[in-house]
TIDOLO-744723 format. One line per 4 residues: number of its first residue (from 1); their letters; for each residue x, y, z of C-alpha. Coordinates in Angstrom, 3 decimals, padded with zeros to 6 digits. Each point is the difference from the previous one (the first is absolute). Example, Ala and Ser with C-alpha at 12.3 -4.5 7.8 and 13.67 -1.06 7.14 Angstrom:
<sites>
1> as> 012.300 -004.500 007.800 | 001.370 003.440 -000.660
</sites>
This chain:
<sites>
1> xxxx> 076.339 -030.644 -093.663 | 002.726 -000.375 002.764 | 001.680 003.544 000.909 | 003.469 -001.861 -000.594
5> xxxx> -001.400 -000.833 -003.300 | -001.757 003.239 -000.860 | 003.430 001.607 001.778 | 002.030 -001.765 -002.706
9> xxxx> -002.370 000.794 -002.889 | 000.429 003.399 000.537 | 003.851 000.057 000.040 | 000.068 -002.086 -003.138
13> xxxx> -002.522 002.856 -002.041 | 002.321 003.147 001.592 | 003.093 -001.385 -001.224 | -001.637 -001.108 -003.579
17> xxxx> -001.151 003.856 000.216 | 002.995 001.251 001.082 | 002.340 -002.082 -002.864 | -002.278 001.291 -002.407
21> xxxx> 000.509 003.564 001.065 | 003.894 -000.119 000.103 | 001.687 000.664 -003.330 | 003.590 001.369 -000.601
25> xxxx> 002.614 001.181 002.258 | -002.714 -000.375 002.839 | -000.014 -003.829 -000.196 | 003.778 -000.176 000.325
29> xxxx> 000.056 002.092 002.680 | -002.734 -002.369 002.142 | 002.441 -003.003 -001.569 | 002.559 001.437 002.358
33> xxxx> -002.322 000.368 002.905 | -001.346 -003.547 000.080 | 004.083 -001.324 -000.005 | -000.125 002.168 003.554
37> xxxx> -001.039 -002.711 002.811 | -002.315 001.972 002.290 | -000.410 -000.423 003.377 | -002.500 001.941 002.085
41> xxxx> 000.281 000.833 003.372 | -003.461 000.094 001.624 | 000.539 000.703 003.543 | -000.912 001.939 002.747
45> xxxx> 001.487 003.239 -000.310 | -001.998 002.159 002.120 | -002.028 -000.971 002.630 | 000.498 -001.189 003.383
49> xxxx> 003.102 -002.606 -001.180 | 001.515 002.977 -001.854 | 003.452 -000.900 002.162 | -000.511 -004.004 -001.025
53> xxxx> -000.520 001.146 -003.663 | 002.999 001.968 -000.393 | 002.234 -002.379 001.076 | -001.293 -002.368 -002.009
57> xxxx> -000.030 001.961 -003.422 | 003.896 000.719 001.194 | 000.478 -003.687 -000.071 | -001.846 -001.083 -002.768
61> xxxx> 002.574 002.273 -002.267 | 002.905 -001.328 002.054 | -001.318 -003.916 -000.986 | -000.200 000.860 -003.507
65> xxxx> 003.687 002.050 -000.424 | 001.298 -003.120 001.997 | -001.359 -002.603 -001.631 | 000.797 001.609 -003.381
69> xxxx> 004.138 000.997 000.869 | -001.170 003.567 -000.162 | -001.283 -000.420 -003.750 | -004.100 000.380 000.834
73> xxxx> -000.116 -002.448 -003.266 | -001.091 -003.571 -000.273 | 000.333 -001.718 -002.990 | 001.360 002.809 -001.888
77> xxxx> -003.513 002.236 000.986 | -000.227 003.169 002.072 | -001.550 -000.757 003.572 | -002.801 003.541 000.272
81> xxxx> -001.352 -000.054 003.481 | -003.651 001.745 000.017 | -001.135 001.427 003.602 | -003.924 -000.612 000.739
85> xxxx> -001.132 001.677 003.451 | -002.856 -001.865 001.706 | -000.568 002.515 002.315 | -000.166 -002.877 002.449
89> xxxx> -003.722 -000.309 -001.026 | -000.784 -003.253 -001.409 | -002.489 001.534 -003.159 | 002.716 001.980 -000.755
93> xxxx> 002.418 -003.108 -000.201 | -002.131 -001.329 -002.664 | -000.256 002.803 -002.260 | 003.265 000.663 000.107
97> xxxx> 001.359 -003.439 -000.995 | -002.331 -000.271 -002.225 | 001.422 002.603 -001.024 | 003.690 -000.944 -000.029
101> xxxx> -001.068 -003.665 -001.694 | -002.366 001.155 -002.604 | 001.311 004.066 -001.021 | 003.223 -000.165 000.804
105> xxxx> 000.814 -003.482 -001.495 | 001.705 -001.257 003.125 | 001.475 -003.551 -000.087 | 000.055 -000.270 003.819
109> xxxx> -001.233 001.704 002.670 | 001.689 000.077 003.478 | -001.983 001.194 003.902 | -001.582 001.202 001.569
113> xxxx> 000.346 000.578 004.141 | -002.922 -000.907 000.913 | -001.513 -003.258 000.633 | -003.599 001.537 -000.498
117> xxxx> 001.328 001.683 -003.250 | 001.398 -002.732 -000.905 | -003.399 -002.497 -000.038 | -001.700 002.504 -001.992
121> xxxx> 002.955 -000.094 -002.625 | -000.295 -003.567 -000.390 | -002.671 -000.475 -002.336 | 000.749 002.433 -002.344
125> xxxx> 003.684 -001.764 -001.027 | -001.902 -003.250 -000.618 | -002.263 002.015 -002.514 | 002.760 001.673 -001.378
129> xxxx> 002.112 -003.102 -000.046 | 002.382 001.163 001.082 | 002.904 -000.412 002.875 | -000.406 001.714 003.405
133> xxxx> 003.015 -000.338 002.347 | -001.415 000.971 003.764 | 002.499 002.119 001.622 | -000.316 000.296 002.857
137> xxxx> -003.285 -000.545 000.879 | -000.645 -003.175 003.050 | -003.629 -001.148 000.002 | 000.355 -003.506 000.258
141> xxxx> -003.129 -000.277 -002.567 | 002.063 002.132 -002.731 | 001.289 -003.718 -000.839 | -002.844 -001.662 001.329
145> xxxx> -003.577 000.414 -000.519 | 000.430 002.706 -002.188 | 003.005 -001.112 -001.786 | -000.101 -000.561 -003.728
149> xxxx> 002.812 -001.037 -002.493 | 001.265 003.449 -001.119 | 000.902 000.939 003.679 | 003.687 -000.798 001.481
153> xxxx> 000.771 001.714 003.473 | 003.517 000.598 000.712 | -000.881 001.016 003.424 | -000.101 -001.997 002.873
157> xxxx> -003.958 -001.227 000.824 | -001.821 000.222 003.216 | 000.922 -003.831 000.896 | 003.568 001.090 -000.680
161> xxxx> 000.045 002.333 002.723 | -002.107 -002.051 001.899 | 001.623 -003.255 000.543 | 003.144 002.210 000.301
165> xxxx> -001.396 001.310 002.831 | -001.461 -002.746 001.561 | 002.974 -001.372 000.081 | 001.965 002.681 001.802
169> xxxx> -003.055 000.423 002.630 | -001.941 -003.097 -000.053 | 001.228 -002.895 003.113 | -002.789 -001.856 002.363
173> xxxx> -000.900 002.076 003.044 | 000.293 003.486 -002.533 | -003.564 001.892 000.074 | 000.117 002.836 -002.728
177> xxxx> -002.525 002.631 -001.269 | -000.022 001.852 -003.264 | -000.354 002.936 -001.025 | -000.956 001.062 -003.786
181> xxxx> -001.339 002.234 -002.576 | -003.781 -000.866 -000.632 | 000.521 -000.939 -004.041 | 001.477 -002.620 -002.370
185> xxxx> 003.592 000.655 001.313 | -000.453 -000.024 003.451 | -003.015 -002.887 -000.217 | 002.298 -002.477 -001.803
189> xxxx> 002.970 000.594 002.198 | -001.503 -000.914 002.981 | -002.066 -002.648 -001.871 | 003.442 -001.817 -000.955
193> xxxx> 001.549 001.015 003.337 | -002.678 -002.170 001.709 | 000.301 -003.062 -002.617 | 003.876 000.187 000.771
197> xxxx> 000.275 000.319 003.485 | -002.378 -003.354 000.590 | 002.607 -002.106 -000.062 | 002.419 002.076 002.135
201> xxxx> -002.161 -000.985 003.305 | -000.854 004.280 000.443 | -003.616 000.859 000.518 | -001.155 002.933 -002.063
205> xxxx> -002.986 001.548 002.729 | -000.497 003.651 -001.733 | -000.276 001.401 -003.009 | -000.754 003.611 -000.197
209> xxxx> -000.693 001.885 -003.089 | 000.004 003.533 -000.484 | -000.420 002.463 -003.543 | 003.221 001.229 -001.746
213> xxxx> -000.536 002.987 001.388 | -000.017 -000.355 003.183 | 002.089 002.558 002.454 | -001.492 -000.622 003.402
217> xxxx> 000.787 -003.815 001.064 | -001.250 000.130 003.552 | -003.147 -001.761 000.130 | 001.425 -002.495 -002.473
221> xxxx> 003.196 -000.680 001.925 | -001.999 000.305 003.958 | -002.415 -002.881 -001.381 | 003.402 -002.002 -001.102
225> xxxx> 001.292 000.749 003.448 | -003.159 -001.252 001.555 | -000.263 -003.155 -001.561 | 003.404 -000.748 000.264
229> xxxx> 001.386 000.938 003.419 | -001.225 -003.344 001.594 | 001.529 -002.534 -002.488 | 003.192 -001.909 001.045
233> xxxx> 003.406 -000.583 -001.042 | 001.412 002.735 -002.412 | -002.191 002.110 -001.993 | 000.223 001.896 -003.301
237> xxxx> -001.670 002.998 -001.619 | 000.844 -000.390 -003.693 | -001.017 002.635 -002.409 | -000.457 000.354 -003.512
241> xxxx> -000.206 002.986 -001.575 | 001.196 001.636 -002.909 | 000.217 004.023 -001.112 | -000.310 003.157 002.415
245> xxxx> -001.510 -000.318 003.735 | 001.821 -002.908 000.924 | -001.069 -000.461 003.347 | 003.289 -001.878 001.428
249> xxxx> 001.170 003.181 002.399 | -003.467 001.360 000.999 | -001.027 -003.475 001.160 | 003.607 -000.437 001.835
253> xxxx> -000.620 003.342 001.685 | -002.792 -001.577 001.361 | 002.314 -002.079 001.774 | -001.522 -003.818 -000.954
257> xxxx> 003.078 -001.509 002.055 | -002.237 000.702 003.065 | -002.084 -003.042 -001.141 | 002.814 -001.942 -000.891
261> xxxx> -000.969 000.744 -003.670 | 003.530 000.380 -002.827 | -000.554 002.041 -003.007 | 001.047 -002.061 -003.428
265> xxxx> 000.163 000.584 -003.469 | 001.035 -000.571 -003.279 | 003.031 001.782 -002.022 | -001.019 003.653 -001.537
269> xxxx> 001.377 002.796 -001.373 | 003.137 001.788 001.804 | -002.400 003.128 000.274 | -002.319 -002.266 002.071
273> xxxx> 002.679 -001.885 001.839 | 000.880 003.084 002.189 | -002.912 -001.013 002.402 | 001.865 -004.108 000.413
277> xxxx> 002.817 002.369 001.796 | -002.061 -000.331 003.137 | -000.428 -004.007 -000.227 | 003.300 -001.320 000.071
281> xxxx> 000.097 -003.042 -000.015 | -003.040 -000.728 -001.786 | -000.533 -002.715 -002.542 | -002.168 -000.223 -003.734
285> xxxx> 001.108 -001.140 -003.052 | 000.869 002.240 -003.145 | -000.135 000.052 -003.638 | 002.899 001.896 -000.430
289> xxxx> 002.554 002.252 001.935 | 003.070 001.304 -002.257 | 002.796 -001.596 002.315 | -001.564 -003.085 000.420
293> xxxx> 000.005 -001.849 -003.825 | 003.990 -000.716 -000.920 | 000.158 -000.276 -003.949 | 001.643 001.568 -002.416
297> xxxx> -003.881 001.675 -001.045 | -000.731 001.715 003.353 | 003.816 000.936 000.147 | -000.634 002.039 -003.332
301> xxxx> -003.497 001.501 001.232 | 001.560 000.426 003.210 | 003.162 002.030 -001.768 | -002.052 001.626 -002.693
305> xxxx> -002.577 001.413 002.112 | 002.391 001.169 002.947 | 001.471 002.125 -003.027 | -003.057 001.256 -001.700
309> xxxx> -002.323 000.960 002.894 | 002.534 -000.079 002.592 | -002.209 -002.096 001.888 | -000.162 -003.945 000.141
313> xxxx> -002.384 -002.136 -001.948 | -003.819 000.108 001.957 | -002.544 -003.042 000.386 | -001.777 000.696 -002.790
317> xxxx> 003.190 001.371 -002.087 | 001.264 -004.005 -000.403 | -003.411 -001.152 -001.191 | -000.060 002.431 -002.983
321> xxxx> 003.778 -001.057 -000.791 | -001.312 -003.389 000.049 | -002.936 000.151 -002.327 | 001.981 002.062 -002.543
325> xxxx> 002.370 -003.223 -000.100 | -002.684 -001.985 -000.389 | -001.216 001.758 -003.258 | 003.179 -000.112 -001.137
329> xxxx> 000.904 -003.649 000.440 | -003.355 -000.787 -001.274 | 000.345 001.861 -003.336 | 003.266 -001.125 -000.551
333> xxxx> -001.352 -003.613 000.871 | -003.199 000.372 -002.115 | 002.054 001.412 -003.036 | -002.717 002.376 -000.517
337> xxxx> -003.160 001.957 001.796 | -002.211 -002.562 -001.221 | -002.490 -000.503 003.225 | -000.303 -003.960 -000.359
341> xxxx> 003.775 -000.174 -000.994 | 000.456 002.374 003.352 | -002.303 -002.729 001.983 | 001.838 -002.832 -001.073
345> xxxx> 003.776 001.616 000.676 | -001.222 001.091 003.713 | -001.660 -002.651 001.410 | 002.566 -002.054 001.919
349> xxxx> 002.700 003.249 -000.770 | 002.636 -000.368 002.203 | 001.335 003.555 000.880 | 002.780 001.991 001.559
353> xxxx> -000.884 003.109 001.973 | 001.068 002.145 003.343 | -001.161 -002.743 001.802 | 001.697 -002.874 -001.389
357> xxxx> -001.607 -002.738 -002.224 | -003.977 000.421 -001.090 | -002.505 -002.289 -001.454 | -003.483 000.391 -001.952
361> xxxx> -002.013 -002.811 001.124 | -001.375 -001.454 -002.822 | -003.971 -000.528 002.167 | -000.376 003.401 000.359
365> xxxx> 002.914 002.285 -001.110 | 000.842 000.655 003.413 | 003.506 001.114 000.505 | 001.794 -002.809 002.973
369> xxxx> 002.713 001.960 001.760 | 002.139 000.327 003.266 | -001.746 001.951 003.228 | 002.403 001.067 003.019
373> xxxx> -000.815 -000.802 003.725 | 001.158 003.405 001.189 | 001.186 001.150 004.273 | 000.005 004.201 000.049
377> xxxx> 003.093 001.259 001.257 | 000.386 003.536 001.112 | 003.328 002.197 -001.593 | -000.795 003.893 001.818
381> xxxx> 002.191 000.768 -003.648 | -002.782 -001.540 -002.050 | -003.604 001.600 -000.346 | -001.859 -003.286 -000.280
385> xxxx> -000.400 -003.374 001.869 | 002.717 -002.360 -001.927 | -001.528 -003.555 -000.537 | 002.722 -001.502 000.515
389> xxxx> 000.078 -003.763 -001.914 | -000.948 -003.476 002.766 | -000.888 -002.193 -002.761 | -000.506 000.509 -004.369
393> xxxx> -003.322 -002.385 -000.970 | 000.796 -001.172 -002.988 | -002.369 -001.298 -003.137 | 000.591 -003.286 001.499
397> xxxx> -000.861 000.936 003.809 | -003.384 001.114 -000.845 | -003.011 -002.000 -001.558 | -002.000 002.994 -001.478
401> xxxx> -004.163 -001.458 -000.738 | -001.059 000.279 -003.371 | -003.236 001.900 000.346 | -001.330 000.587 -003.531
405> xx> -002.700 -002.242 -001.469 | 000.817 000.446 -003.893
</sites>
């Protein structure tokens, strides 16, 4: 017997059990808790993305009192959010939505952070049958290789931020190196950076790889230097990193400019940002930065969370606004938390979030959306590097491979 089978055996004989147990008052009373839709959060709440996790949980509540005009109903049932903490560990993950999907009765689940979490996570919605939204995990093979039909990502994928920035750094006579975290999320990212800068006419020459851990960059940045200081034309250090130790302003203190080398990146949290202040000038492409998007969505987030935290809306804070839109459009859609009537409502959804227009691709669930080719700008009144906007990629700018084989 198949586990999905055996999985679904076993549900069926717990809730015969179960019906047969409830008499009375008690069966009302789990009446009114099935009309409650309930989401669970299973996300990284602890762990080394602690600071990408909060923000995101923050968001995800934002998405669903926005989407739902401050009523946290859909359909004339009560939205319960359930939190899960993964711990970051990718066991843990598993239990724990289990968890969510078979205790707790959720309808869908939402995270986690990470991509590794993420892969292990997978599997156990497509024996549970039910929906996983990704949020905001990147691995490229989240919605490729590993992909199954019960997984929708509202978060941008690894090609997303690749071809994004390809396109701000790749042009012929450009020699660049990378820089990344040795698993899934920094292995993909510089696997689709590669793909996408082909056509640009850049050579990739290095890629370096170091553990998620990792505090001390010298030896990893000196053999950069070394293989790089003799290539022509204009040359490019782009990292990819994600979490605590980013090593942007111990490797600039290390002064690369003396081989001609610039430092680039990517878009990150504000937190993280503070180190761009000493690379004006520089150019990467973003997922998000609050000032950037101009729609009436992000103007609420923007507004709302100004007032609330007295802060403005992080990276990861717009993601979790996004997916809680998502659940709601996709309920109101499906006209019920049916998983197959959920499946058939979201693939092709077209969807309205902080960053303008989204779209569930019906190959692979993968959410298209806009990237922004960003230039840092330096304001002494500001604590962070400002990306400031050179060019919005739109849905249409950007051909995104389909990389699942189902």
């Amino acid at each position: 017997m198949n586990s999905t089978l055996h999985s679904k055996l076993r549900r069926m004989a717990l809730a015969t059990v179960l019906g047969l147990a409830v008499a009375g008052p008690v069966t009302m009373a789990g009446q009114a808790q099935a009309e409650d839709i309930r989401i669970a959060h299973v996300y990284d709440k602890t762990g080394a993305l602690e600071a990408y996790a909060k923000q995101s949980h923050i968001g995800l509540m934002m998405g669903l009192e926005y989407a739902t005009g401050g009523t946290m109903e859909v359909n004339g049932r009560k939205l319960v959010v359930i939190e899960k903490d993964t711990q970051t560990k990718p066991d843990i993950a598993k239990a724990v939505l289990a968890e969510a999907y078979g205790d707790d009765n959720a309808d869908i689940a939402v995270g986690p952070v990470a991509s590794g979490v993420a892969l292990a996570m997978l599997p156990v919605a497509e024996e549970y049958e039910k929906l996983l939204i990704v949020e905001p995990a990147v691995a490229d093979s989240i919605t490729g290789e590993a992909w199954n039909r019960y997984i929708f990502r509202t978060g941008r994928n690894s090609s997303q931020d690749a071809i994004a920035n390809a396109v701000a750094l790749g042009k012929e006579g450009v020699t660049i190196a990378t820089l990344a975290q040795d698993y899934a999320f920094g292995r993909d990212g510089v696997a689709a950076f590669r793909d996408a800068l082909a056509p640009t006419g850049a050579k990739l020459a290095v890629e370096e790889y170091v553990p998620t851990d990792t505090q001390d960059f010298t030896a990893s940045a000196q053999r950069i230097f070394d293989q790089m200081k003799d290539q022509p034309g204009r040359k490019f250090l782009f990292i990819i990193w994600a979490g605590a130790n980013n090593p942007i302003g111990k490797i600039k203190a290390m002064e690369p400019e003396r081989f001609g080398i610039e430092i680039a990146t990517g878009g990150n949290i504000l937190a993280a940002m503070a180190a761009y202040k000493a690379l004006p000038g520089m150019e990467g492409a973003t997922y998000y930065y609050y000032d950037i998007p101009k729609n009436p969505v992000n103007d609420w987030l923007v507004t709302e969370h100004q007032k609330r935290h007295e802060s403005p809306p992080d990276f990861f804070t717009a993601g979790g606004m996004t997916a809680g839109i998502a659940v709601v459009e996709a309920l109101k859609k499906a006209g019920s938390t049916d998983t197959e009537a959920l499946i058939t409502a979201m693939e092709g959804m077209e969807f309205q979030t902080p960053k303008g227009k989204m779209v569930f691709r019906p190959e692979d669930h993968q959410a298209l959306q806009s990237m922004y080719h960003f230039k840092i700008k330096v304001d002494p009144a500001v604590a962070w590097g400002i990306p400031e906007l050179v060019r919005e990629l739109t849905i249409e700018d950007m051909n995104i491979p389909i990389k699942n084989k189902k």
